[in-house]
N, C-alpha and C positions, 0 to 999 in steps of 0.2 A: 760513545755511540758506535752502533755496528755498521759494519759495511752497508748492510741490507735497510738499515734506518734511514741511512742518509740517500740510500739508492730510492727510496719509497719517498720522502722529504722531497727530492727533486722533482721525481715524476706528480706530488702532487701540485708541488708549486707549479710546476711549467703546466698542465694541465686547468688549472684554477686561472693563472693566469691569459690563457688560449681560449676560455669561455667565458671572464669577461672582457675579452675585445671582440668577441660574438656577439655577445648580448649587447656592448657600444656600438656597434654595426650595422644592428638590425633596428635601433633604437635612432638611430641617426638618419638612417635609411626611412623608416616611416615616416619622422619629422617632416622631412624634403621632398616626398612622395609625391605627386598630386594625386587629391582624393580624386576617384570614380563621380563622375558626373551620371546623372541617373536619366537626362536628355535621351530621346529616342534620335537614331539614325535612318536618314532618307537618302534614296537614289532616285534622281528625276528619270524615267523612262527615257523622253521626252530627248534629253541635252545631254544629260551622265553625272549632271553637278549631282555632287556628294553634298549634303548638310544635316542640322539636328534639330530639334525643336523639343518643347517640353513636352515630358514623360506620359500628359494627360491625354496629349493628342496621336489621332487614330490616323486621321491624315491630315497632312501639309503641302503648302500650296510653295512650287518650286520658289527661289526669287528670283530667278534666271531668264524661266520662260513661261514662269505661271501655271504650271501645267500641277493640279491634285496627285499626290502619290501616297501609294502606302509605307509604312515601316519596314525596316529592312529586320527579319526573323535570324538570330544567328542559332 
């Protein structure tokens, strides 16, 4: 074998082996992730309490101080 064989051998091992502990990484990484909750986000006018409620609703009612709020728009 030539210089240049084993110089290319190398670089593909070391490269092959650099993308898959990318690919384990990112694989591991989504596992443990937590999924996205699809809950809307409220900010009472009212008091300041931050809370969520489900996705269907338009407004919610503090549980702080009761007080109706809309959805916070990001």
């Amino acid at each position: 074998m030539s210089i240049s064989n084993l110089i290319l051998t190398y670089v593909v091992i070391l490269l092959a082996g650099i993308s898959g502990l990318g690919i384990y990484t990112e694989l591991r990484r989504r596992r443990f992730q937590p999924t996205p909750t699809e809950d809307r986000i409220f900010r009472c006018r009212k008091c300041g309490y931050v809370y969520t409620d489900d996705p269907d609703v338009d407004r919610s009612r503090c549980s702080q101080c009761g007080r109706m709020n809309e959805a916070i728009e990001f």
